[in-house]
Backbone of each chain as nested JSON, in Angstrom:
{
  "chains": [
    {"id": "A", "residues": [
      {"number": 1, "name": "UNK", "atoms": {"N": [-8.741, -0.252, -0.981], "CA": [-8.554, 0.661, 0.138], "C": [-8.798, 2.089, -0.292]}},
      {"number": 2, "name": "UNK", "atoms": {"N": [-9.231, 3.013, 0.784], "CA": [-9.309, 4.124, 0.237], "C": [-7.916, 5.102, 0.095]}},
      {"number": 3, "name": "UNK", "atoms": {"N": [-8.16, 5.493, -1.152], "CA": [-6.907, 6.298, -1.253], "C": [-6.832, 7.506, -0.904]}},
      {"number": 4, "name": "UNK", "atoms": {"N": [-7.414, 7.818, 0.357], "CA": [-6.78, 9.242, 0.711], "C": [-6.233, 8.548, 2.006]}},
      {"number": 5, "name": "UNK", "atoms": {"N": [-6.028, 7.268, 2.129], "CA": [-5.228, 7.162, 3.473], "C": [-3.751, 7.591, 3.169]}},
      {"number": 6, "name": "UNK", "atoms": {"N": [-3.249, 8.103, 3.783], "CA": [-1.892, 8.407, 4.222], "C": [-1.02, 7.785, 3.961]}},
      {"number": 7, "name": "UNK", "atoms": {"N": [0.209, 7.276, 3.17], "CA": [0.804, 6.101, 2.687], "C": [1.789, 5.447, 3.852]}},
      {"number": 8, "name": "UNK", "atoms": {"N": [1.794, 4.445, 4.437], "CA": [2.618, 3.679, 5.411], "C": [4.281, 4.015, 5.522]}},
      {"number": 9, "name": "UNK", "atoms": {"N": [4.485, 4.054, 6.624], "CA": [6.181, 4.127, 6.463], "C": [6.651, 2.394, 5.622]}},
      {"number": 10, "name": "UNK", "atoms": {"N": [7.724, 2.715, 5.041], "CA": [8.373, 0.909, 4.091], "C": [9.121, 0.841, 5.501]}},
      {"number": 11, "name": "UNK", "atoms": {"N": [8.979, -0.429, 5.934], "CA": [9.26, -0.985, 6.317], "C": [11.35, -1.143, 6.017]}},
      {"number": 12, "name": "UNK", "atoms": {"N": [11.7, -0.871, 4.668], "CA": [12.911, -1.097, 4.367], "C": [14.193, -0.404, 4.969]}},
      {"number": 13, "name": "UNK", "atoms": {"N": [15.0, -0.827, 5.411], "CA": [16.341, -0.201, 5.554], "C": [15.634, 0.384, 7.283]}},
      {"number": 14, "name": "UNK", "atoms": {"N": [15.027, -0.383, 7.849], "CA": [14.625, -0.343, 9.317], "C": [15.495, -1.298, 9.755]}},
      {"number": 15, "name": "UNK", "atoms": {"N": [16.104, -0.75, 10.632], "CA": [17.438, -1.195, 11.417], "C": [16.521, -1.865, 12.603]}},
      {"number": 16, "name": "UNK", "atoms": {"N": [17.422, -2.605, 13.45], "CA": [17.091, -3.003, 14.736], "C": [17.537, -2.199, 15.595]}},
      {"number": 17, "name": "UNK", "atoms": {"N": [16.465, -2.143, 16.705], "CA": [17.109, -0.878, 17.761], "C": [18.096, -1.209, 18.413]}},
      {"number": 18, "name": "UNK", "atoms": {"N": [18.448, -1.826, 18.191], "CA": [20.499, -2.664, 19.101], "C": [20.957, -1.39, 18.607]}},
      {"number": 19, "name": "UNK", "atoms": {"N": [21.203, -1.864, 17.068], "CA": [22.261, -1.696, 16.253], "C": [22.183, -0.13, 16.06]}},
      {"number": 20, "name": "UNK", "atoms": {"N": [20.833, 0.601, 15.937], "CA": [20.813, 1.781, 16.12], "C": [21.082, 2.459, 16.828]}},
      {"number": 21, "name": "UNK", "atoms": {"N": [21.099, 1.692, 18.768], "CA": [22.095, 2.204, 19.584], "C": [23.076, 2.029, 19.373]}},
      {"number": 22, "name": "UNK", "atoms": {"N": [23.733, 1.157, 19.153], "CA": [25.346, 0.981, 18.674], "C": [25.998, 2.138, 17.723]}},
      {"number": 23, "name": "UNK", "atoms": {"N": [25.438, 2.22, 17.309], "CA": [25.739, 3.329, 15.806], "C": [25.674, 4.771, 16.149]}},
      {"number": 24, "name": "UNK", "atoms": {"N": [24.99, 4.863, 17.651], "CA": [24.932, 5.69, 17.971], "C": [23.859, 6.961, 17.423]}},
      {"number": 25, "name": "UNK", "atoms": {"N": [23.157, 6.435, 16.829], "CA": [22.168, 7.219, 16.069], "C": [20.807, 7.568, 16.578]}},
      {"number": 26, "name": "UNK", "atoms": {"N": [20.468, 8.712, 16.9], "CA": [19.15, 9.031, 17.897], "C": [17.723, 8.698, 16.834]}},
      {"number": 27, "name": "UNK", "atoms": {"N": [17.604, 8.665, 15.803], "CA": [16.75, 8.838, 14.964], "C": [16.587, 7.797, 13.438]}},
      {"number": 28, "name": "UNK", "atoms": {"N": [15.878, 6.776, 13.5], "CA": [15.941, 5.714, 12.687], "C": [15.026, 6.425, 11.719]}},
      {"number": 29, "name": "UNK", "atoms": {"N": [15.279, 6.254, 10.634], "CA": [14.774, 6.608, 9.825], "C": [13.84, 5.286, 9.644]}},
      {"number": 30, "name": "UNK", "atoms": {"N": [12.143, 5.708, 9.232], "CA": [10.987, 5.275, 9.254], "C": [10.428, 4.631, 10.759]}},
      {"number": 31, "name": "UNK", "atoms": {"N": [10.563, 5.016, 11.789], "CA": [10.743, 4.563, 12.82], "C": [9.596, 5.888, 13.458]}},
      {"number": 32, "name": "UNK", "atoms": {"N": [9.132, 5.908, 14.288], "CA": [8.037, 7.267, 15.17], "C": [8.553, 6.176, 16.78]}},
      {"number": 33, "name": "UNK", "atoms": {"N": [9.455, 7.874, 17.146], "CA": [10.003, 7.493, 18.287], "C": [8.637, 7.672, 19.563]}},
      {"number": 34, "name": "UNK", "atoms": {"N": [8.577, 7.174, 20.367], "CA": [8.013, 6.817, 21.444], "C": [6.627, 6.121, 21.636]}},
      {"number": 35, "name": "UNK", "atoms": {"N": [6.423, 5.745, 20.077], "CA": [5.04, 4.794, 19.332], "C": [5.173, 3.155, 19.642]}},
      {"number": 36, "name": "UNK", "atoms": {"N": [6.39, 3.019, 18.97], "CA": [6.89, 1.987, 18.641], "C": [6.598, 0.558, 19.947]}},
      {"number": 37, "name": "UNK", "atoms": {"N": [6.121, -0.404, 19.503], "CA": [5.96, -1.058, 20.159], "C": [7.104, -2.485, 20.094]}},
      {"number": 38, "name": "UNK", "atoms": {"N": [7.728, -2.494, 21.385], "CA": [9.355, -3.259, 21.306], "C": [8.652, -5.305, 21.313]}},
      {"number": 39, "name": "UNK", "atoms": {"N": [7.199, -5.275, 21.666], "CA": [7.051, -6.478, 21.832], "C": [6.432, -7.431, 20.804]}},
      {"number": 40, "name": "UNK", "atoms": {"N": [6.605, -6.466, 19.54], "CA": [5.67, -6.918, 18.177], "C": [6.648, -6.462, 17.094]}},
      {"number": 41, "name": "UNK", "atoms": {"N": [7.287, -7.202, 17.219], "CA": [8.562, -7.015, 16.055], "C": [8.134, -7.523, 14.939]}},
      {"number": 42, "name": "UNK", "atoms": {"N": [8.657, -6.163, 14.0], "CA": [8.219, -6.765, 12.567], "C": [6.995, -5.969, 12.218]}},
      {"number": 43, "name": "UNK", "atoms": {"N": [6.262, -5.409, 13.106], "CA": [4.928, -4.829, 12.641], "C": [5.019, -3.042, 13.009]}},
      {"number": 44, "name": "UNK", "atoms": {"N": [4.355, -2.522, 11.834], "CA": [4.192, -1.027, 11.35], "C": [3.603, -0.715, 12.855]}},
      {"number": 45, "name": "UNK", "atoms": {"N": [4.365, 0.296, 13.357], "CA": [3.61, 0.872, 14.469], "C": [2.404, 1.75, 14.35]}},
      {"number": 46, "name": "UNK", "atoms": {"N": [2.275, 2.614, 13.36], "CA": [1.467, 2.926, 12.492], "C": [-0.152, 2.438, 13.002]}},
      {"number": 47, "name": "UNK", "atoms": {"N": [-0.212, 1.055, 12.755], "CA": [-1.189, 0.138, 11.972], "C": [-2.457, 0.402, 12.782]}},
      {"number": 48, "name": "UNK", "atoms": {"N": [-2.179, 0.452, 13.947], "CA": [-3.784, 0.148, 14.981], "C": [-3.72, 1.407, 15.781]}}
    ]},
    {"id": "B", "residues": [
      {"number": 1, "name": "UNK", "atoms": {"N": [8.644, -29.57, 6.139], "CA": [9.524, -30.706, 5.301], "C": [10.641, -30.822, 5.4]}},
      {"number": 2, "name": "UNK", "atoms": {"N": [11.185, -31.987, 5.026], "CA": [12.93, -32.896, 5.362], "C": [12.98, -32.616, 4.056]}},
      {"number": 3, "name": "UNK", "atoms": {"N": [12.423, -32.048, 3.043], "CA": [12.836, -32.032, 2.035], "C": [14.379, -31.351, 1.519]}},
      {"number": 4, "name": "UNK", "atoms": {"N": [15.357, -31.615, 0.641], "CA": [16.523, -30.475, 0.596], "C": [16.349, -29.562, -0.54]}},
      {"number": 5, "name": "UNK", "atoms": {"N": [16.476, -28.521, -0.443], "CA": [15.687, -27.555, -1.353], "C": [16.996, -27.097, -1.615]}},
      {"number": 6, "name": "UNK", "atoms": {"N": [17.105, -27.307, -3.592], "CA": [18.329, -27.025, -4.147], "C": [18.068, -25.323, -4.366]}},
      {"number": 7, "name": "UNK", "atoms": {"N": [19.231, -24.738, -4.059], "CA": [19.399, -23.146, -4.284], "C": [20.203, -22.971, -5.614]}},
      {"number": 8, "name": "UNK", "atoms": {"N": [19.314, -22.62, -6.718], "CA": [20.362, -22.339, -7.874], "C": [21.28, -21.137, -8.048]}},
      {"number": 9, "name": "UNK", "atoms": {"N": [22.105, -21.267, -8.664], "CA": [22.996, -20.03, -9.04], "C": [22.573, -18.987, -9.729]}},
      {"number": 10, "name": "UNK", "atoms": {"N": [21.676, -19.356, -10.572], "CA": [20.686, -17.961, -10.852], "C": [19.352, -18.281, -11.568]}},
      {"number": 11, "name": "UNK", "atoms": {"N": [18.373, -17.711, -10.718], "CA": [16.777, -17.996, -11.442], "C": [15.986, -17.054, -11.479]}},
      {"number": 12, "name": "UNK", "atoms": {"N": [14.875, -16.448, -12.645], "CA": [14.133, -15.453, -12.437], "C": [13.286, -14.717, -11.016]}},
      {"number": 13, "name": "UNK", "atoms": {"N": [13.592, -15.678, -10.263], "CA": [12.96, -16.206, -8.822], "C": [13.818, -15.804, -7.308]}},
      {"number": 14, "name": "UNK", "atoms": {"N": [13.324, -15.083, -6.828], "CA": [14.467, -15.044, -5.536], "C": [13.294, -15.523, -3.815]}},
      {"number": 15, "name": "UNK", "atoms": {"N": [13.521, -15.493, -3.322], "CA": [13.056, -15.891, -2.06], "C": [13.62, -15.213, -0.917]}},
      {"number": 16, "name": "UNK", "atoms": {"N": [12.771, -14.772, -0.165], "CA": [12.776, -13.429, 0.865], "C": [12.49, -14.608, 1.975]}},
      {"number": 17, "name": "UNK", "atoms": {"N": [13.139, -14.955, 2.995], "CA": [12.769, -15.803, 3.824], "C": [11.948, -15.466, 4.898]}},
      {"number": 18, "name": "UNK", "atoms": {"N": [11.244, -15.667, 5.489], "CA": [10.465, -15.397, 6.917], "C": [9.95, -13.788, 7.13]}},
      {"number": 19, "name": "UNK", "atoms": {"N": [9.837, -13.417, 6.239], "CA": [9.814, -11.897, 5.516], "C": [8.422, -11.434, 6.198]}},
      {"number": 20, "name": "UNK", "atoms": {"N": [7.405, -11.682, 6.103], "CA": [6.073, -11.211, 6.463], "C": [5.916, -12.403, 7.993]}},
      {"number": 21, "name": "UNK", "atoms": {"N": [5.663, -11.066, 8.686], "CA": [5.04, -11.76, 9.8], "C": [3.566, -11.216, 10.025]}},
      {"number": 22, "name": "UNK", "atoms": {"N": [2.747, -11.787, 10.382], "CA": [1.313, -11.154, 10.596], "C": [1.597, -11.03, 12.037]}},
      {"number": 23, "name": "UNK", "atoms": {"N": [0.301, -10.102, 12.209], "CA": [0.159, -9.381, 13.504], "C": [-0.326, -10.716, 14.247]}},
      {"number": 24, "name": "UNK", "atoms": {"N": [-0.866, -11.488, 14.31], "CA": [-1.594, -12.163, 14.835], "C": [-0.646, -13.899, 14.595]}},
      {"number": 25, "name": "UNK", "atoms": {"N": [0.777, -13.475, 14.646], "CA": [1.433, -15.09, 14.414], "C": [1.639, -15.986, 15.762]}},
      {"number": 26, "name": "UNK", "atoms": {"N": [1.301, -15.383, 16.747], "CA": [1.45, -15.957, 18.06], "C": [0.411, -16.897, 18.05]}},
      {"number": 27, "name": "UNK", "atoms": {"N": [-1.158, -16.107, 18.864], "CA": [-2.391, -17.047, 18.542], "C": [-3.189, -16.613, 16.95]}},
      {"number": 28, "name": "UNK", "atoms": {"N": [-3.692, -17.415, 16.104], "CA": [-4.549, -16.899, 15.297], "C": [-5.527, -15.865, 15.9]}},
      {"number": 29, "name": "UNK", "atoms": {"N": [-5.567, -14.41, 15.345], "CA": [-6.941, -13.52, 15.835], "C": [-6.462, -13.047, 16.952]}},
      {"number": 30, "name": "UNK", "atoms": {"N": [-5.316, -13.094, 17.318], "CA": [-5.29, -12.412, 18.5], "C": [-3.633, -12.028, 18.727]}},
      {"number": 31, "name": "UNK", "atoms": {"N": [-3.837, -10.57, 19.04], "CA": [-2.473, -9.786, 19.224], "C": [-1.428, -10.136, 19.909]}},
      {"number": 32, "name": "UNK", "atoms": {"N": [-0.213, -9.653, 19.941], "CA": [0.685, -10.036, 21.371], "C": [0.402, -10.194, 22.413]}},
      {"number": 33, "name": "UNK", "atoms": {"N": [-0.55, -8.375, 22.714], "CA": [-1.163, -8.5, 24.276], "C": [-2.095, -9.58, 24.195]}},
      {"number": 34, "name": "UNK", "atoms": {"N": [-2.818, -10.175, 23.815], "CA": [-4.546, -10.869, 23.637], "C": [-5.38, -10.653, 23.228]}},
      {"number": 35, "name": "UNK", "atoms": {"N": [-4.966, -9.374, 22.74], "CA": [-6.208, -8.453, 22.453], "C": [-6.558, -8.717, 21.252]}},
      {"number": 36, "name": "UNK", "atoms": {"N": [-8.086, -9.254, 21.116], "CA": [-8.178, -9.713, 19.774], "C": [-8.354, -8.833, 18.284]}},
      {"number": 37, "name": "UNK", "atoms": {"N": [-7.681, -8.888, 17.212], "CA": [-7.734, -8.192, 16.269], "C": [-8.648, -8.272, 14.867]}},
      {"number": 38, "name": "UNK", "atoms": {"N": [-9.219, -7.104, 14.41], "CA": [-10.061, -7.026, 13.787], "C": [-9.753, -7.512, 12.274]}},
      {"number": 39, "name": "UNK", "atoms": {"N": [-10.244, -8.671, 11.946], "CA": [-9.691, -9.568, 10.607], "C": [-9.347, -8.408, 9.501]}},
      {"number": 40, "name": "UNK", "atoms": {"N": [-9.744, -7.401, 8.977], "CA": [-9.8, -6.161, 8.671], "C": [-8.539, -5.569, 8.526]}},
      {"number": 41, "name": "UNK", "atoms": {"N": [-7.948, -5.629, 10.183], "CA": [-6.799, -5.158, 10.368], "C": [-5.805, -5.618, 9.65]}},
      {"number": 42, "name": "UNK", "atoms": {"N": [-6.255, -7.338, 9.84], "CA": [-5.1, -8.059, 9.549], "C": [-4.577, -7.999, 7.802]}},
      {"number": 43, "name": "UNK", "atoms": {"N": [-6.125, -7.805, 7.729], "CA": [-6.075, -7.845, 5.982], "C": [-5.479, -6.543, 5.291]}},
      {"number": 44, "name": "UNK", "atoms": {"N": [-5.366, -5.511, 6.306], "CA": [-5.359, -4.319, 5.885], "C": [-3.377, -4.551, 5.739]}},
      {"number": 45, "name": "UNK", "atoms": {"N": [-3.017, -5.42, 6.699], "CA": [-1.554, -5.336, 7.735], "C": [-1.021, -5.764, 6.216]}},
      {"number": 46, "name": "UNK", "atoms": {"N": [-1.609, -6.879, 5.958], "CA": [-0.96, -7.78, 4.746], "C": [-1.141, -6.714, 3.345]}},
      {"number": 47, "name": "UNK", "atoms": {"N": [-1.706, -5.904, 3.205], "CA": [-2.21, -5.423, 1.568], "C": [-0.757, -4.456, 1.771]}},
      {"number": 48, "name": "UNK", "atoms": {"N": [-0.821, -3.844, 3.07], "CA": [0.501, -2.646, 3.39], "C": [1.766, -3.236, 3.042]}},
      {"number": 49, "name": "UNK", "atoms": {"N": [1.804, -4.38, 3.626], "CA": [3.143, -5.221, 3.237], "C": [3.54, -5.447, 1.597]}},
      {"number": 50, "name": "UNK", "atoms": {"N": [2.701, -6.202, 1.49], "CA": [2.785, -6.437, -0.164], "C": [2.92, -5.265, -0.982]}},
      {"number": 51, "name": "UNK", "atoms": {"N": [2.305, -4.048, -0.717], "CA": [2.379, -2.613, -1.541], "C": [3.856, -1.829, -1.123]}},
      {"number": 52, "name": "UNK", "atoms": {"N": [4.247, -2.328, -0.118], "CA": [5.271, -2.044, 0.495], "C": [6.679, -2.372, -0.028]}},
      {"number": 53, "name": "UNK", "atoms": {"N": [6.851, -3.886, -0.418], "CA": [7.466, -4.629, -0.802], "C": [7.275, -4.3, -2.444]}},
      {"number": 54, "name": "UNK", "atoms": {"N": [6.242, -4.374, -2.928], "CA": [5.702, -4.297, -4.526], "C": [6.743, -3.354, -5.19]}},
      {"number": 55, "name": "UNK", "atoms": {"N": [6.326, -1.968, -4.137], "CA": [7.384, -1.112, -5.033], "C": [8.961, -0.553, -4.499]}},
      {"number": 56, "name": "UNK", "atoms": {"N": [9.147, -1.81, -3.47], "CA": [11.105, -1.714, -3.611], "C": [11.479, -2.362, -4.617]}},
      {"number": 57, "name": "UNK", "atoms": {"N": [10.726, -3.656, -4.441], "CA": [11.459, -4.701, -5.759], "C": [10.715, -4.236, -7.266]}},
      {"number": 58, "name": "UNK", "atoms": {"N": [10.17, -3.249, -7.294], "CA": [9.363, -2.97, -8.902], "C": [10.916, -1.974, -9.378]}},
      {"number": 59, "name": "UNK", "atoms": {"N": [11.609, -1.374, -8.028], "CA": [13.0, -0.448, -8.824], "C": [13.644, -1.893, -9.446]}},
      {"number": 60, "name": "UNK", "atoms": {"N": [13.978, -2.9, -9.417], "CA": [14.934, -3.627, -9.509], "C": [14.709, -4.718, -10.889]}},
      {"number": 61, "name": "UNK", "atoms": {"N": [13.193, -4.317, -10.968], "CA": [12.834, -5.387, -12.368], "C": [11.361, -5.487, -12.75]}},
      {"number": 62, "name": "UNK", "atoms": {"N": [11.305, -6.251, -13.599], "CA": [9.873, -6.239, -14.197], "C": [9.582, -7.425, -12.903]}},
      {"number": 63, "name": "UNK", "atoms": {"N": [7.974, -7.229, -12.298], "CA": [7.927, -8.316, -10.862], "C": [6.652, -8.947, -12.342]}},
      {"number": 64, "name": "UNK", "atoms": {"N": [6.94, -10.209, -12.378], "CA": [6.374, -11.497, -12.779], "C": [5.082, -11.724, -12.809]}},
      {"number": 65, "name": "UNK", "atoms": {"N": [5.708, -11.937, -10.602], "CA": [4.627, -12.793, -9.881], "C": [5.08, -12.492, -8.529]}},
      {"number": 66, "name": "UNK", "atoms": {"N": [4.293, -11.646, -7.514], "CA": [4.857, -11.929, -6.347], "C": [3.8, -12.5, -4.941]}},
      {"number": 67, "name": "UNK", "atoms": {"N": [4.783, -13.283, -4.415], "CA": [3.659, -14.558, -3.663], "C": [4.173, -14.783, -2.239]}},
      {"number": 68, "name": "UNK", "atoms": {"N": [2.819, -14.066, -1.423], "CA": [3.445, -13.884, 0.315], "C": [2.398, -14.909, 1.048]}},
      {"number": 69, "name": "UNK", "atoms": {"N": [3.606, -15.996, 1.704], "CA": [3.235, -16.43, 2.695], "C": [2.012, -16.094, 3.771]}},
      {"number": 70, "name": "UNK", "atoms": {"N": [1.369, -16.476, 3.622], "CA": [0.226, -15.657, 5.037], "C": [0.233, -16.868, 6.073]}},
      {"number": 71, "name": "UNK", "atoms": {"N": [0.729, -18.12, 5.96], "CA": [0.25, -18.684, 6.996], "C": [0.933, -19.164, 8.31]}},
      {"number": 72, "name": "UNK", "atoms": {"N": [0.742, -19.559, 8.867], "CA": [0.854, -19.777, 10.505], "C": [1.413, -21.008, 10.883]}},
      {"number": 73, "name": "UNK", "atoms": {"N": [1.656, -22.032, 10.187], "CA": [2.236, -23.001, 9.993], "C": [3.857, -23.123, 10.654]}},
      {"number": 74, "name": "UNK", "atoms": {"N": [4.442, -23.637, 10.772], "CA": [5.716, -23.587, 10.877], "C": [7.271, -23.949, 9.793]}},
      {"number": 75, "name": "UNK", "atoms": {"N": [6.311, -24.319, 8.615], "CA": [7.573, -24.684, 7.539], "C": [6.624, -22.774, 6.353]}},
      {"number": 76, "name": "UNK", "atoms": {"N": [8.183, -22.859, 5.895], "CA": [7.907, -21.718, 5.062], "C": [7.26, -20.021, 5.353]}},
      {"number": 77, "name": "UNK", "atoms": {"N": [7.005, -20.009, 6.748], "CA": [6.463, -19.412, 7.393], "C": [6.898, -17.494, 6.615]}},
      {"number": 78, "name": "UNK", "atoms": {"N": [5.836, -16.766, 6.232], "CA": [6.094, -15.663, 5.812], "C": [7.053, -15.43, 4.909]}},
      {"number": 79, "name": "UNK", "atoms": {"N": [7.253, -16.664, 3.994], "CA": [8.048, -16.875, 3.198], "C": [7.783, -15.713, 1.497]}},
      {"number": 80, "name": "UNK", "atoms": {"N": [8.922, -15.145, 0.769], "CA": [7.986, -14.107, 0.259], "C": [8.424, -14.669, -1.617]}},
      {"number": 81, "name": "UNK", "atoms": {"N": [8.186, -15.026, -2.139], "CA": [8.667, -15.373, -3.459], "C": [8.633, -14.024, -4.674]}},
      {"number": 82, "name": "UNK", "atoms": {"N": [9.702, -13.862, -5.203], "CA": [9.473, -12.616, -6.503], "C": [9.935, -13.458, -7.871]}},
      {"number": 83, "name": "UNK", "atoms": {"N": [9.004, -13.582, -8.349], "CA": [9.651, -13.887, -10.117], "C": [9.776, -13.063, -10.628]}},
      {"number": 84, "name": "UNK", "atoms": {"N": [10.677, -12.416, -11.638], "CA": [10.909, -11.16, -12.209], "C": [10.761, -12.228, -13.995]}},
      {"number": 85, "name": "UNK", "atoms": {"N": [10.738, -11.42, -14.593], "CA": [11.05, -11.381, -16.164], "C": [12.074, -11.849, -16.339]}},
      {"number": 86, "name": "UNK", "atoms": {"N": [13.614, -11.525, -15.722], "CA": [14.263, -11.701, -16.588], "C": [15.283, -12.552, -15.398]}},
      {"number": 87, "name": "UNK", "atoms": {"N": [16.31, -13.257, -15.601], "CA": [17.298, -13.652, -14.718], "C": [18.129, -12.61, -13.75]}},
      {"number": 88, "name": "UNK", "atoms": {"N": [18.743, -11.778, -14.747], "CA": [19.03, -10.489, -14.718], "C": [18.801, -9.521, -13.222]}},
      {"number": 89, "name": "UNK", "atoms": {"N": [17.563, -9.356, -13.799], "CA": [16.365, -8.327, -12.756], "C": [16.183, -8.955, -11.143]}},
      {"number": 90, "name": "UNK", "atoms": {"N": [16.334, -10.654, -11.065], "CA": [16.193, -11.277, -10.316], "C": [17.991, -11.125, -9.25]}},
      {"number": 91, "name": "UNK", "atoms": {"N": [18.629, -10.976, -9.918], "CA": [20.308, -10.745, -9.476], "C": [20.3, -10.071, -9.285]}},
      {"number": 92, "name": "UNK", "atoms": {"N": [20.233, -8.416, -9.757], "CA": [20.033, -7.469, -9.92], "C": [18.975, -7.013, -8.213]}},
      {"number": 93, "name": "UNK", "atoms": {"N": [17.836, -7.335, -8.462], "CA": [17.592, -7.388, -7.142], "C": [17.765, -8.155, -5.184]}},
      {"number": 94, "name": "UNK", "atoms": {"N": [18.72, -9.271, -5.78], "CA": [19.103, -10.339, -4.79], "C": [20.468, -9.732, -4.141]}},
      {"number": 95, "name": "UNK", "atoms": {"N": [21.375, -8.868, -5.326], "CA": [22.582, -7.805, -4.913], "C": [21.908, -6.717, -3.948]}},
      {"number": 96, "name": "UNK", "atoms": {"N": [20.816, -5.719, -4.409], "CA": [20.438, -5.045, -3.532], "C": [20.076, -5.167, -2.264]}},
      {"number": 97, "name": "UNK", "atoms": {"N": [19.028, -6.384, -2.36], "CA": [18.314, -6.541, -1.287], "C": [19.588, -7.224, 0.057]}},
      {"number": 98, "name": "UNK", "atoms": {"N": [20.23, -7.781, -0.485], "CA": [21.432, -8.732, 0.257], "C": [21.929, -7.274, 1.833]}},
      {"number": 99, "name": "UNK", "atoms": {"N": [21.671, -7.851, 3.01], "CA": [22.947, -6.723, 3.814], "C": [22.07, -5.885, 4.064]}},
      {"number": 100, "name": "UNK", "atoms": {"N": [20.557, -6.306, 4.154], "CA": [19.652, -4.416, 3.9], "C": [18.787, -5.782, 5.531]}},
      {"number": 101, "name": "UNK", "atoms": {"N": [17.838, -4.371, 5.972], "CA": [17.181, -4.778, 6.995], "C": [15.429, -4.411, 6.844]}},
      {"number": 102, "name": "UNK", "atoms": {"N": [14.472, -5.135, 7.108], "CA": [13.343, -4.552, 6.931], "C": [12.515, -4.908, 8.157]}},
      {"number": 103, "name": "UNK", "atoms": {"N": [11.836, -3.675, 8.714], "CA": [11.379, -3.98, 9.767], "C": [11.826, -4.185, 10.574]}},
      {"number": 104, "name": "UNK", "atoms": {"N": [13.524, -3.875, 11.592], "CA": [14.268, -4.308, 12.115], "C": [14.81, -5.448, 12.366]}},
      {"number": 105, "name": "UNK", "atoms": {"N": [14.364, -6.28, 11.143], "CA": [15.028, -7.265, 10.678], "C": [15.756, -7.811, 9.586]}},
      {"number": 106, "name": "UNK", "atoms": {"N": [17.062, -8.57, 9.75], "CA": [17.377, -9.001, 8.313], "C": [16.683, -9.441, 7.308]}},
      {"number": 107, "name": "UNK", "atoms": {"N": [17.273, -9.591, 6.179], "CA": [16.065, -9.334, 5.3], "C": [17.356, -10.663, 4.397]}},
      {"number": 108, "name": "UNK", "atoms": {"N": [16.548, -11.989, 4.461], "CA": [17.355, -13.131, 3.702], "C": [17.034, -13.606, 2.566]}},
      {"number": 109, "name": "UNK", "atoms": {"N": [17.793, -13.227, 1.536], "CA": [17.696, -13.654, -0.002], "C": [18.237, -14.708, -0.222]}},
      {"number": 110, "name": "UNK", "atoms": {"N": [17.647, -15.205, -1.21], "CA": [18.506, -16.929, -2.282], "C": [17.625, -16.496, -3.534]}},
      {"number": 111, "name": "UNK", "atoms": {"N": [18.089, -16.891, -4.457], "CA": [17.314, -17.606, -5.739], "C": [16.496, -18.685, -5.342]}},
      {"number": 112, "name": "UNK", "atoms": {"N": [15.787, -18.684, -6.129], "CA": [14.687, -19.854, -5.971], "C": [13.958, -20.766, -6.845]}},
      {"number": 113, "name": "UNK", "atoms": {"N": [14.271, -22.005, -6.816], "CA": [14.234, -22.783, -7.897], "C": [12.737, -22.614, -8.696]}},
      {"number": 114, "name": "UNK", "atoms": {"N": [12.071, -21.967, -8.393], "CA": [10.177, -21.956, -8.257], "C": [10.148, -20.723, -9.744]}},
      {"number": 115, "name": "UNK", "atoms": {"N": [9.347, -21.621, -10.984], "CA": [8.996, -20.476, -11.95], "C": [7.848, -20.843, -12.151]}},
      {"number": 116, "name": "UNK", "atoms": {"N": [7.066, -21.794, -11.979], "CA": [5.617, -22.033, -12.101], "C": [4.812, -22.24, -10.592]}},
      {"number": 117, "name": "UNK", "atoms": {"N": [4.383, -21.318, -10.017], "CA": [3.712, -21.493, -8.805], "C": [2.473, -22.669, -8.559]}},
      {"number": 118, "name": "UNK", "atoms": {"N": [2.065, -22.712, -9.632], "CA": [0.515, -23.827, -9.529], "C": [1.426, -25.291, -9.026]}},
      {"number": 119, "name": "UNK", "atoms": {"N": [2.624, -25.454, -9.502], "CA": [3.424, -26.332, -9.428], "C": [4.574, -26.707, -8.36]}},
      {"number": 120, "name": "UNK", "atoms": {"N": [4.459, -25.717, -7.32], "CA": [5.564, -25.48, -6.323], "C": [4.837, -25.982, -5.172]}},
      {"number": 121, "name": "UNK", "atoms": {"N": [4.172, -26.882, -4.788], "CA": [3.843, -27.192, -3.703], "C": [4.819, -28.499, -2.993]}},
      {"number": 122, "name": "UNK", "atoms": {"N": [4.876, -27.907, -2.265], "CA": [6.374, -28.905, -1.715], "C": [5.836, -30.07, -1.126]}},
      {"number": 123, "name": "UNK", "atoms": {"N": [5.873, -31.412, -1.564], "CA": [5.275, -32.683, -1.201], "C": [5.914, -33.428, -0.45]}}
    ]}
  ]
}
């Protein structure tokens, strides 16, 4: 791959958006709020 | 498989269960919406994952061997295997990873009886 791409958000310590409402927390860390696609769980919003 | 797959108490080996999902696990080649995806993508989806994964578990130990599920099947499905060097490194990372979420999902560890891969094909 070429390496001046941009490095991916990790995937790690990505909460589920339940629990992130629950917690009350506006802002998930590695998460790009209003990208995110709720019907493809599991995949980098990032990607396409 | 009906097979019963013994979980040891400790092996260089841990197992990430259902860990990688591809973009395309619904139909082969083709997205949630339908929209069909560029093999490219997919290949690109999987190299991100693995580089992704490579260097959480590289804090936790020397990585072996690490071996991701890609297929579509329904047994073992995105199943993610790490052999580390040492027993140790393998605990060591099965404590961390334990209680953590990836991708807004749990993220399920065991040890894993598997230290020679050419040899792990489940019959």
């Amino acid at each position: 791959r070429s390496p001046s791409k941009s490095k991916r958000i990790s995937g790690f310590d990505m909460a589920p958006p339940t629990s992130a409402l629950l917690s009350g927390a506006t802002d998930v860390a590695g998460q790009v709020p209003g990208t995110t696609n709720p019907s493809i769980p599991g995949m980098f919003s990032n990607m396409f | 498989c009906s097979r019963l797959h013994t979980k040891p108490s400790i092996s260089p080996t841990i197992l990430l269960s259902n860990m990688y999902q591809r973009p395309d696990s619904i139909t082969p080649g083709v997205d949630a919406q339908g929209n069909p995806i560029d093999p490219r993508k997919i290949q690109e989806h999987f190299e991100d994952f693995y580089e992704d994964l490579f260097e959480e578990l590289n804090k936790y130990g020397e990585i072996e061997s690490l071996n991701i599920c890609d297929n579509l099947a329904d047994h073992m499905v995105g199943n993610v295997y790490v052999q580390f060097r040492e027993e140790e490194q393998a605990a060591n990372a099965l404590k961390n990873l334990t209680g953590r979420f990836y991708a807004g999902r749990p993220i399920i560890v065991d040890f894993s009886p598997v230290t020679d891969f050419r040899e792990a094909t489940c019959r």
